[in-house]
FIPA-453654 format. One record per residue (C-alpha): residue number from 1; chain; x negated, y, z. Coordinates in nm, 4 decimals. Last residue first. Layout:
REM residues N
<site k="NUM" c="A" c1="X" c2="Y" c3="Z"/>
...
This chain:
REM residues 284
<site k="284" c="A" c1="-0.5568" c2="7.8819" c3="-0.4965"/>
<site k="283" c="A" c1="-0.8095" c2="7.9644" c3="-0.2517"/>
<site k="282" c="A" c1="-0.5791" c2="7.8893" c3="0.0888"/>
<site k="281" c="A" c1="-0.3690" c2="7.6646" c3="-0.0274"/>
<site k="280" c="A" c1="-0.7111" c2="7.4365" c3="-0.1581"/>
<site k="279" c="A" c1="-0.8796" c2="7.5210" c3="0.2094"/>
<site k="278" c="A" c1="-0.5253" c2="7.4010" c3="0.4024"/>
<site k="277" c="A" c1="-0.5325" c2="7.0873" c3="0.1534"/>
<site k="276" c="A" c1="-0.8842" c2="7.0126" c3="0.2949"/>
<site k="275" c="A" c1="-0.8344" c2="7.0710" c3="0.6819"/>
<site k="274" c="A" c1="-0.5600" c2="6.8425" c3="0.6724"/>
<site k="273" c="A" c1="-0.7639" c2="6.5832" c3="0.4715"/>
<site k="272" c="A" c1="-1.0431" c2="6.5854" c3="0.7017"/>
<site k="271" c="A" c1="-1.3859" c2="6.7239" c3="0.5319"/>
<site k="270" c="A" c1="-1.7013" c2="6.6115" c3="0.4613"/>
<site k="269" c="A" c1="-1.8984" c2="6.6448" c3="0.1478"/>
<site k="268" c="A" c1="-2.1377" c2="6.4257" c3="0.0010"/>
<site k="267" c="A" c1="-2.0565" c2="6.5776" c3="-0.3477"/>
<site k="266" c="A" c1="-1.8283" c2="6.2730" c3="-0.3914"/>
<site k="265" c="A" c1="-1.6273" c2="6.3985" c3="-0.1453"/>
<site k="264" c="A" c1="-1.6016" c2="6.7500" c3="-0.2927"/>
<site k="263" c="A" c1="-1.5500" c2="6.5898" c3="-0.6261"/>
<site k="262" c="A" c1="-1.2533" c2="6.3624" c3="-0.5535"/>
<site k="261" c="A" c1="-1.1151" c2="6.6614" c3="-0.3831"/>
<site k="260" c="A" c1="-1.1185" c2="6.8132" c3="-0.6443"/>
<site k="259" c="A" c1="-0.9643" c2="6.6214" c3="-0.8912"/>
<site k="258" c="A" c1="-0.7039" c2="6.5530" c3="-0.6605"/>
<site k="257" c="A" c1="-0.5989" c2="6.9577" c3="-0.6313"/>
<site k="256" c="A" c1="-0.6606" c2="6.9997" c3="-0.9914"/>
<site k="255" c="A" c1="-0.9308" c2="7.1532" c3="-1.1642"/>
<site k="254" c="A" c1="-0.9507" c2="7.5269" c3="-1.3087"/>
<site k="253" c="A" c1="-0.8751" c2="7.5898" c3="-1.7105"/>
<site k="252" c="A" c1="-1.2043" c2="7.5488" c3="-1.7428"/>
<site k="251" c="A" c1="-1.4568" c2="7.3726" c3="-1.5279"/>
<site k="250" c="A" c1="-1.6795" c2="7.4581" c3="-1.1867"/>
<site k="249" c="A" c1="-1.3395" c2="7.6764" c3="-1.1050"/>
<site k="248" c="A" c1="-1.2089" c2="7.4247" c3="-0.8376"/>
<site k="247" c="A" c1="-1.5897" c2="7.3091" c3="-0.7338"/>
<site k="246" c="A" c1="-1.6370" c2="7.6975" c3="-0.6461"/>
<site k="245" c="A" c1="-1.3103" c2="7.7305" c3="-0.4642"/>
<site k="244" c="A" c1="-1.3003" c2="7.4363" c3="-0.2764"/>
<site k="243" c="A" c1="-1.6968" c2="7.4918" c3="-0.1351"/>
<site k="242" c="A" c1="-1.6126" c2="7.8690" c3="-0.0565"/>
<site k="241" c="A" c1="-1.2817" c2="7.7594" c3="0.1231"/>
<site k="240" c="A" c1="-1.4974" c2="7.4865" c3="0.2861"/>
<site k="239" c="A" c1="-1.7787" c2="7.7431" c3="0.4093"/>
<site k="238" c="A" c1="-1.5251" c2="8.0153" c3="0.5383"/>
<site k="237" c="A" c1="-1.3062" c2="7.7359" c3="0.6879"/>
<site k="236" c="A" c1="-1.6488" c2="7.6205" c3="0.8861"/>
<site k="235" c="A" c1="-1.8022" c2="7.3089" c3="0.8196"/>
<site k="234" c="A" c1="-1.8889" c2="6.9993" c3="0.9956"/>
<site k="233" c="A" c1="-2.1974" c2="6.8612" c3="0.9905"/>
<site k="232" c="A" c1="-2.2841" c2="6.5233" c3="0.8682"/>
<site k="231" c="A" c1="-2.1369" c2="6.1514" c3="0.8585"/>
<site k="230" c="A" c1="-2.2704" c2="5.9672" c3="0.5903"/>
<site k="229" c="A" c1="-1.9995" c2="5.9240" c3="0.3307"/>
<site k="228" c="A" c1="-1.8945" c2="5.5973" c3="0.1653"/>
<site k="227" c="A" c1="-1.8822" c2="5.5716" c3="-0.2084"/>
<site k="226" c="A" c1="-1.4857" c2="5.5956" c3="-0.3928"/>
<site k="225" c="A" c1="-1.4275" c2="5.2983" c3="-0.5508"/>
<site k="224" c="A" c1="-1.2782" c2="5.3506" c3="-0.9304"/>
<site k="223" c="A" c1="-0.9728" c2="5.1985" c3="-0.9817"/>
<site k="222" c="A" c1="-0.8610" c2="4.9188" c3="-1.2130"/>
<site k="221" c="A" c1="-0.5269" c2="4.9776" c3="-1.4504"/>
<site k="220" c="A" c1="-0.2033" c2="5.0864" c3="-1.4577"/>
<site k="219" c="A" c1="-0.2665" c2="5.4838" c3="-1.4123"/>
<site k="218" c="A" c1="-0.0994" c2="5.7013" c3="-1.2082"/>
<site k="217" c="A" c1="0.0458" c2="6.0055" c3="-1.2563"/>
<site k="216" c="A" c1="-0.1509" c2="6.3426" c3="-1.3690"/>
<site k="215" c="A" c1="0.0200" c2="6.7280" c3="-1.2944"/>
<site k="214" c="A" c1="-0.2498" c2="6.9896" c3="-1.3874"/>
<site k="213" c="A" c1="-0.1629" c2="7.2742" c3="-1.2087"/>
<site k="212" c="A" c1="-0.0381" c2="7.6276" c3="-1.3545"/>
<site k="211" c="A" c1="-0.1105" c2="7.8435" c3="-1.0976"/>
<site k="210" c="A" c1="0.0265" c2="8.2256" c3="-1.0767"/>
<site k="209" c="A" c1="0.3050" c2="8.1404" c3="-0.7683"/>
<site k="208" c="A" c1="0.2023" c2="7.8044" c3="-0.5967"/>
<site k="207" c="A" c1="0.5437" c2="7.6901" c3="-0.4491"/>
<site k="206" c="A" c1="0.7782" c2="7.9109" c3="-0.6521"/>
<site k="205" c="A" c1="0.6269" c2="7.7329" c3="-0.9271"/>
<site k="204" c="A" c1="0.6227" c2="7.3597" c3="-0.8125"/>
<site k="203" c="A" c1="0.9531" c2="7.2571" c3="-0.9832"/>
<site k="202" c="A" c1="0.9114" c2="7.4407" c3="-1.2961"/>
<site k="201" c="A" c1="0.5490" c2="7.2751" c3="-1.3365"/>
<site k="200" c="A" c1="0.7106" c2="6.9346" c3="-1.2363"/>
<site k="199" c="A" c1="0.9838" c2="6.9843" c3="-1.5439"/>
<site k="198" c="A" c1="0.6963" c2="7.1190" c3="-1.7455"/>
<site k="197" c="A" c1="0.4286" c2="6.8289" c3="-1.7679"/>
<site k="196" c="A" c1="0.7479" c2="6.5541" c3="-1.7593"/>
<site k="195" c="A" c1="0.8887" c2="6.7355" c3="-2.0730"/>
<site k="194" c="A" c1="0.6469" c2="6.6045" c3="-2.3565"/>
<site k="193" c="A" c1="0.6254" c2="6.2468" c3="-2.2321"/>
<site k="192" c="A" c1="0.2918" c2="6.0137" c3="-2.1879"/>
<site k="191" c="A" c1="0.3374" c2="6.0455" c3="-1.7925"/>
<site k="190" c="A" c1="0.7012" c2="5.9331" c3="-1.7905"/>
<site k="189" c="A" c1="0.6554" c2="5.6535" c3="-2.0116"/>
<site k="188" c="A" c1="0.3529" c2="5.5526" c3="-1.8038"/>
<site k="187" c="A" c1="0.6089" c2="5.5651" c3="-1.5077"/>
<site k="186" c="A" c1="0.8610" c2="5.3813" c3="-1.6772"/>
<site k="185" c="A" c1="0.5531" c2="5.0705" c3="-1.8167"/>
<site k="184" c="A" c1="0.4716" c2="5.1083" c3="-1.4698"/>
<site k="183" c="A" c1="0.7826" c2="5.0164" c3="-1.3223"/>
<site k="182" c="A" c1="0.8198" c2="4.7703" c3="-1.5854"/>
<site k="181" c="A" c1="0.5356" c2="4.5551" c3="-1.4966"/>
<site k="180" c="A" c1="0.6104" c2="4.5971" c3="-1.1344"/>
<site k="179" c="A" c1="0.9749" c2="4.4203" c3="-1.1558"/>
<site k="178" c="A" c1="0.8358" c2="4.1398" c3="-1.4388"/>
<site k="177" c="A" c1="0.5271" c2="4.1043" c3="-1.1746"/>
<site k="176" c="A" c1="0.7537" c2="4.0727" c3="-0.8744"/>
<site k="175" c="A" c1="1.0115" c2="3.8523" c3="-1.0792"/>
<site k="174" c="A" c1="0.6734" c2="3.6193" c3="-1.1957"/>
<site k="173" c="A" c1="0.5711" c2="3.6234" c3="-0.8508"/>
<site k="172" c="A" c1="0.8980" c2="3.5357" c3="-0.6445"/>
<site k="171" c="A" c1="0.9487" c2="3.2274" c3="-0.9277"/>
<site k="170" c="A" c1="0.5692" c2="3.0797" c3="-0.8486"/>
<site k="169" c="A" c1="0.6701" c2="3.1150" c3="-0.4580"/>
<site k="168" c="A" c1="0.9696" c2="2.9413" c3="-0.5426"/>
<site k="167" c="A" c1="0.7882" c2="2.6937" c3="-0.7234"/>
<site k="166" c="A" c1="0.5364" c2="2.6147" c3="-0.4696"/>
<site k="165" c="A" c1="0.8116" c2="2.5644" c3="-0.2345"/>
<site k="164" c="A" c1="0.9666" c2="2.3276" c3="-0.4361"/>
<site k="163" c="A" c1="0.6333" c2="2.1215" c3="-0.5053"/>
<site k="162" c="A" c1="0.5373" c2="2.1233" c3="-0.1346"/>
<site k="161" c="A" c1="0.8805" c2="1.9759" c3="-0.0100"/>
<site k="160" c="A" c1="0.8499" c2="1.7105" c3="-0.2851"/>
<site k="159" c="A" c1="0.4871" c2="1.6351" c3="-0.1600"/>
<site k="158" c="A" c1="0.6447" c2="1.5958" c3="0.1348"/>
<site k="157" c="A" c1="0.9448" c2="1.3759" c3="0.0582"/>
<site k="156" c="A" c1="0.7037" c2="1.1603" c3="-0.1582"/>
<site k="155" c="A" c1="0.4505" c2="1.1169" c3="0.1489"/>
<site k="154" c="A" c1="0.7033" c2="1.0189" c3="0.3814"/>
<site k="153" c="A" c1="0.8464" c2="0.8132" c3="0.1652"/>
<site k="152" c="A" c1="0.5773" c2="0.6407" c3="0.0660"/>
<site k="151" c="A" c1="0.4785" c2="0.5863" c3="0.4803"/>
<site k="150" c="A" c1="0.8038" c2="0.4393" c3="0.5026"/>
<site k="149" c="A" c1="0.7156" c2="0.1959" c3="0.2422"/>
<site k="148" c="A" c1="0.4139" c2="0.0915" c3="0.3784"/>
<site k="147" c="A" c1="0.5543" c2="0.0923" c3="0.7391"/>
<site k="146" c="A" c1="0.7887" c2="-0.1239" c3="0.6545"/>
<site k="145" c="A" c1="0.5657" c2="-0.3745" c3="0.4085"/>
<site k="144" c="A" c1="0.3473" c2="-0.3981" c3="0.7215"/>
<site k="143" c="A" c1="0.6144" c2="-0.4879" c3="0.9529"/>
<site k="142" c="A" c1="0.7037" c2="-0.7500" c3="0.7252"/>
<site k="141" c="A" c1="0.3838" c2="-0.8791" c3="0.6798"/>
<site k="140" c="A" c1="0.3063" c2="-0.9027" c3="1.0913"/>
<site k="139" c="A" c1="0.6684" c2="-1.0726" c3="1.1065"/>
<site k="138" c="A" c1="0.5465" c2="-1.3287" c3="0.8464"/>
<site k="137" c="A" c1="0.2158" c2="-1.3953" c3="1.0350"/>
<site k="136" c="A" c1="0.3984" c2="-1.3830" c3="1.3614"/>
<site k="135" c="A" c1="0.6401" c2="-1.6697" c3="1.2206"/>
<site k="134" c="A" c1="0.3510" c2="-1.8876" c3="1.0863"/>
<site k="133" c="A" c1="0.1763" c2="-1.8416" c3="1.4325"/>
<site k="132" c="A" c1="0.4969" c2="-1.9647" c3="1.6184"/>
<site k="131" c="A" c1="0.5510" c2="-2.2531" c3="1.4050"/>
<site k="130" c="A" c1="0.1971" c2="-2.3739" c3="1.4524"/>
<site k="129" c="A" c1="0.2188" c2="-2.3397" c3="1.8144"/>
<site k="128" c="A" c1="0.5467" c2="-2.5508" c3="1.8042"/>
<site k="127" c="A" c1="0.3750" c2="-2.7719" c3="1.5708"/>
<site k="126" c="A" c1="0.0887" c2="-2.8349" c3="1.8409"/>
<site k="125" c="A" c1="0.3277" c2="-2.8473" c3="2.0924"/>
<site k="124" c="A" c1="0.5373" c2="-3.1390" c3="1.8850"/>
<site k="123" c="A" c1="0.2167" c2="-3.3374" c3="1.8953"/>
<site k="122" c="A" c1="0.0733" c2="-3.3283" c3="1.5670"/>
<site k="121" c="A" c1="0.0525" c2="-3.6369" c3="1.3092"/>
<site k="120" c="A" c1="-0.2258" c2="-3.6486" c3="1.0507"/>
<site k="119" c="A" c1="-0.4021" c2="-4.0180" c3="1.1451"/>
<site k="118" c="A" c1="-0.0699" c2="-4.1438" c3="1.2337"/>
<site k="117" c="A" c1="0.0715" c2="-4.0680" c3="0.8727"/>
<site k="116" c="A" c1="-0.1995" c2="-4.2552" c3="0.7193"/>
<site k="115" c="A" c1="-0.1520" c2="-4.5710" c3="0.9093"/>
<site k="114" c="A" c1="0.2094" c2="-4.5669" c3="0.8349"/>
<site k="113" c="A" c1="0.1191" c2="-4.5704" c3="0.4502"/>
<site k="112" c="A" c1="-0.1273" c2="-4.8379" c3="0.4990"/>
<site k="111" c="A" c1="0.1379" c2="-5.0437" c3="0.6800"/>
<site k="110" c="A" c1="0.3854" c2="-4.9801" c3="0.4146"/>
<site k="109" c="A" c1="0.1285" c2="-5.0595" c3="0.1470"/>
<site k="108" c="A" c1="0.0816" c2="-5.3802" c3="0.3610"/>
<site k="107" c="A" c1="0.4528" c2="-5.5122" c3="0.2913"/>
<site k="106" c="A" c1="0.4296" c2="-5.4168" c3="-0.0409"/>
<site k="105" c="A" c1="0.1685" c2="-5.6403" c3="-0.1210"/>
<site k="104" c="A" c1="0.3932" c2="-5.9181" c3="0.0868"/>
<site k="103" c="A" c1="0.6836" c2="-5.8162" c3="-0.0976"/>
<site k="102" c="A" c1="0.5260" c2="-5.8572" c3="-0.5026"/>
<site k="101" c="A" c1="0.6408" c2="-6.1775" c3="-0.5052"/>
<site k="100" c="A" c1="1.0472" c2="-6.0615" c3="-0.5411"/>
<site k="99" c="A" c1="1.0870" c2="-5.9553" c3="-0.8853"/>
<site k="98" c="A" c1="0.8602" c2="-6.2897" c3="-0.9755"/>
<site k="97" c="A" c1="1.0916" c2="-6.4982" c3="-0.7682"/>
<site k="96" c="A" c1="1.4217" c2="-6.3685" c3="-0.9704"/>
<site k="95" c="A" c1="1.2096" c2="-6.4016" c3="-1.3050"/>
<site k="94" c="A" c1="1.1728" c2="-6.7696" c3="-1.2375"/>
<site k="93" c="A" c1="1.5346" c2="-6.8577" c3="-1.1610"/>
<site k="92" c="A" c1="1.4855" c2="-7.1944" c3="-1.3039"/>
<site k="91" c="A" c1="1.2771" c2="-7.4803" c3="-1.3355"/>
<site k="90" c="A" c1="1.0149" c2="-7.3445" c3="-1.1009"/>
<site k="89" c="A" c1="0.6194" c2="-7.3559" c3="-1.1451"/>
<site k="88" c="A" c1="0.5827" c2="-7.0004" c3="-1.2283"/>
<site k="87" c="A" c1="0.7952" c2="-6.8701" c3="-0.9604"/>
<site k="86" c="A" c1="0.5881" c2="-7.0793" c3="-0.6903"/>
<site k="85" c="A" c1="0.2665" c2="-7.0057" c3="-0.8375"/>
<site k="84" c="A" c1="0.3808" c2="-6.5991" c3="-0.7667"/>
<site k="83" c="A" c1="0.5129" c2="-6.6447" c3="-0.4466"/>
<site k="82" c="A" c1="0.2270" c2="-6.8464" c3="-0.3354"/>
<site k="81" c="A" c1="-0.0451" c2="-6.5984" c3="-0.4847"/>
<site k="80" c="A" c1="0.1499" c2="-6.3037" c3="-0.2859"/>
<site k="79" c="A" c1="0.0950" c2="-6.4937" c3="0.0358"/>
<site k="78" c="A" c1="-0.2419" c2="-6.5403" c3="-0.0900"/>
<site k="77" c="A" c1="-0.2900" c2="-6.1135" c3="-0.1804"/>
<site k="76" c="A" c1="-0.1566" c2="-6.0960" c3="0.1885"/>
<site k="75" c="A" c1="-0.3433" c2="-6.2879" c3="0.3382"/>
<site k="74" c="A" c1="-0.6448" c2="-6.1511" c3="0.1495"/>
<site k="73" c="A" c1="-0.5536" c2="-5.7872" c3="0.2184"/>
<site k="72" c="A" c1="-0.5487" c2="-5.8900" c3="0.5844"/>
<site k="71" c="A" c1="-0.8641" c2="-5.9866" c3="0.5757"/>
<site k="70" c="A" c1="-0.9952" c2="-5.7186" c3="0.3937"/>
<site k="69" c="A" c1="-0.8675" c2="-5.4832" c3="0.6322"/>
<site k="68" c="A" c1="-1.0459" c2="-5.6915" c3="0.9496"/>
<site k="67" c="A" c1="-1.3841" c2="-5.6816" c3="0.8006"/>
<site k="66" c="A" c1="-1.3024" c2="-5.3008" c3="0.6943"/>
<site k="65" c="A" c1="-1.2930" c2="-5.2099" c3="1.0593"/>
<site k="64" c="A" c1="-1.1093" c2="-4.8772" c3="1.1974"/>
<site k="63" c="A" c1="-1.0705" c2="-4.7109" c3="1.5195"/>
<site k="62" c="A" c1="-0.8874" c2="-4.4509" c3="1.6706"/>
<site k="61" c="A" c1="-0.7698" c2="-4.6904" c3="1.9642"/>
<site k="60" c="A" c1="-0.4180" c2="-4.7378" c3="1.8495"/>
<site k="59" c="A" c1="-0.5975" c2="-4.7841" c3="1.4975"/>
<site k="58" c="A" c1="-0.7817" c2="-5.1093" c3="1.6152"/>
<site k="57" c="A" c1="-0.4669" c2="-5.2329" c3="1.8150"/>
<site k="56" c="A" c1="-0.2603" c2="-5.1779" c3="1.4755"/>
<site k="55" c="A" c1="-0.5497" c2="-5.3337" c3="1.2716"/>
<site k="54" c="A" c1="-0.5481" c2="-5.6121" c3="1.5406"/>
<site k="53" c="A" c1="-0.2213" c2="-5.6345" c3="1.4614"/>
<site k="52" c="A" c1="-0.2016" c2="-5.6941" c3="1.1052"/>
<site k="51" c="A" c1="-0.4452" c2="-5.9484" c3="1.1586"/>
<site k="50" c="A" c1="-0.2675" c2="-6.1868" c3="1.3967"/>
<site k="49" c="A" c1="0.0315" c2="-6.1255" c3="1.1500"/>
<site k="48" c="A" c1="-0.1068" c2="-6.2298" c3="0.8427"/>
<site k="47" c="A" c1="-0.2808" c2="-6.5477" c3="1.0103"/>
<site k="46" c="A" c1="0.0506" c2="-6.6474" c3="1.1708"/>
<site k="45" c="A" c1="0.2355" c2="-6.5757" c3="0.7908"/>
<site k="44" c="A" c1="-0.0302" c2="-6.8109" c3="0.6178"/>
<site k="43" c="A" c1="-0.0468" c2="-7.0622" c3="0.8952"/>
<site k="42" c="A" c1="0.3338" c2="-7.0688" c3="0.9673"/>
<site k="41" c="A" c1="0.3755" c2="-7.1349" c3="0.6117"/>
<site k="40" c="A" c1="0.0918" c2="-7.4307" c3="0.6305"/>
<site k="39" c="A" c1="0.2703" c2="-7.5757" c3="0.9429"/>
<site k="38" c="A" c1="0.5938" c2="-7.5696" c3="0.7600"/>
<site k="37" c="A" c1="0.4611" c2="-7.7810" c3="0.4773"/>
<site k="36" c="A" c1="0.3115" c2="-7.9975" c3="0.7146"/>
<site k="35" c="A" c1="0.6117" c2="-8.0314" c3="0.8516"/>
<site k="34" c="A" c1="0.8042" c2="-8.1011" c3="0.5384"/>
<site k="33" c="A" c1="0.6004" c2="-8.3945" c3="0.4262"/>
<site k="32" c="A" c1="0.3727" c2="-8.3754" c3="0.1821"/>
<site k="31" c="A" c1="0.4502" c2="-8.3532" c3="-0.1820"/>
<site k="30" c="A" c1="0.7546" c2="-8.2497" c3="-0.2310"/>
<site k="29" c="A" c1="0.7837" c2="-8.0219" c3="0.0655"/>
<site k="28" c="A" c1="0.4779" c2="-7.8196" c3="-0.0628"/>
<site k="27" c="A" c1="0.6951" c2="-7.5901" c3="-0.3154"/>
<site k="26" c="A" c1="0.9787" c2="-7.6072" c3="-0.0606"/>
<site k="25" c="A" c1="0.8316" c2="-7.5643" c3="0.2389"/>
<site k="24" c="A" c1="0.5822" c2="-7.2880" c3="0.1021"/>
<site k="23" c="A" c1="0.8651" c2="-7.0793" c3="-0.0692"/>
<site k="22" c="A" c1="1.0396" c2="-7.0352" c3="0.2657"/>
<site k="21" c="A" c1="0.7733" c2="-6.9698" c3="0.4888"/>
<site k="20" c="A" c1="0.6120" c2="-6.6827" c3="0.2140"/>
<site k="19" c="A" c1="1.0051" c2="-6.5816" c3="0.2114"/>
<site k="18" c="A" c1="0.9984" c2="-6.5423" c3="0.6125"/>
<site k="17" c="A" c1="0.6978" c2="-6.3910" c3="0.6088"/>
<site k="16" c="A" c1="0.7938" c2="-6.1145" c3="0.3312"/>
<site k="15" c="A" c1="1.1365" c2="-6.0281" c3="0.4550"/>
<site k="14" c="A" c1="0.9539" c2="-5.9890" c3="0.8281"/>
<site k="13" c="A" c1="0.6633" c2="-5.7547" c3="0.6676"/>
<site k="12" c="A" c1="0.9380" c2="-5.5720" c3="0.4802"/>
<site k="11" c="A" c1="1.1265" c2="-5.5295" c3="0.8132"/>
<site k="10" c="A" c1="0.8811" c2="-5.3944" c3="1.0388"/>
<site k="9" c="A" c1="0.7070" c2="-5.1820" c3="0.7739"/>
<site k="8" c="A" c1="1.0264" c2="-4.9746" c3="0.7160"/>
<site k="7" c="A" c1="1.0576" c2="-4.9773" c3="1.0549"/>
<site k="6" c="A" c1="0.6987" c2="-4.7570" c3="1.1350"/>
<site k="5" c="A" c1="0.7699" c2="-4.4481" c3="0.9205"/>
<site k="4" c="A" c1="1.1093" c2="-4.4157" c3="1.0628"/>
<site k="3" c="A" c1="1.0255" c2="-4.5059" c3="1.4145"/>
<site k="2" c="A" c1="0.7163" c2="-4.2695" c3="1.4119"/>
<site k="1" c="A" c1="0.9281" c2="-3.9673" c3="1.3147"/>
């Protein structure tokens, strides 16, 4: 890379010294002899040259000196001066040594453009480590996006999952409600009708013989919490039969079995269920 910033240089700095030579020995070679004339080239382009490389040694060195930059401008703004008197002073071909005065300023443009480039190069490790943290930055981002993404998915499969299942459960409770609802609605049917009272009566006849019982289903609606008993004595069959019986006939026509019970236990009555049903056989 330094070659091919450095040749162009090389060979415009030649083109020019050779042309400043050229131009000089024949603009000058009229009036002086021609080795004077030649001396003077050789002066112009020997000055050029001893400058441009002390800037060379100067930036070889990490240096810099303006003194020695403006000296080498100057050469090369006279070297340009030639060329340019020279065209203007010609009988012919003056535009084609215009279009080529301008060299020597070119010449040191090159130069300064070289310069620049040494002062930024890397050594190829350093751009080799560059390289390599550029490439880890770009893996890093990729990895990133990956997991981003698969993350998303993740997420949008499960929440997915969730929303299904949430609607099956939401389909399971509207069928059990719709299935419940309409059990009830039967068995309210049921309990509203004019047979239902009669059909159970004829059924439960032969089982309590000279009782007409009062036959209630269930109710859709709230229940009413039964309060907690304290523990007390327990009574004798004489005592619960006597208990049954009087809360059974404490209202006209006589209370039913559930009705009663609710009452005994409300009371602040205790009894076992077993023993209860056997004291309601046993007085109705």
């Amino acid at each position: 890379m330094k070659a091919r910033t450095a040749l162009p240089a090389v060979a415009m700095t030649a083109v020019s010294m050779v042309l400043t030579l050229a131009v000089v020995v024949m603009w000058l070679g009229s009036a002086m002899p021609w080795p004077v004339a030649l001396v003077v080239g050789i002066g112009i382009d020997g000055g050029w040259l001893a400058t441009l490389a002390y800037e060379r040694r100067l930036a070889a060195q990490g240096d810099h000196s303006r003194t020695m930059t403006a000296v080498g401008w100057s050469f090369g703004l006279l070297a340009t001066g030639v060329l340019v008197a020279h065209a203007l002073t010609a009988h012919h071909s003056t535009g084609a040594w215009l279009a080529v005065a301008w060299l020597p300023l070119a010449a040191k443009a090159l130069w300064l453009v070289h310069s620049l480039w040494e002062h930024t190069a890397l050594t190829p490790s350093a751009i080799g480590a560059i390289r390599s943290i550029q490439q880890d930055a770009r893996d890093e981002a990729a990895v990133a996006r990956a997991r981003l993404r698969a993350e998303a998915s993740t997420e949008e499969t499960r929440l997915t999952a969730v929303t299904q299942a949430g609607a099956r459960v939401a389909r399971v409770q509207a069928h059990t409600a719709a299935t419940l609802a309409g059990a009830w609605s039967t068995l309210e049917k049921a309990r509203a009708g004019e047979d239902t009272g009669r059909a159970l009566t004829s059924v439960t006849t032969r089982v309590t013989p000279d009782v007409t019982p009062r036959w209630e289903l269930p109710v859709w609606g709230p229940t009413e919490p039964v309060p907690a008993l304290e523990a007390g004595p327990a009574l004798t069959d004489a005592e619960l039969d006597a208990l049954v019986d009087t809360i059974r006939h404490s209202q006209t026509p006589a209370l039913s079995y559930r009705e009663m019970a609710i009452r005994f236990r409300t009371a602040g009555h205790s009894a076992s269920e077993v023993r209860l049903r056997a004291a309601w056989k046993r007085v109705a």
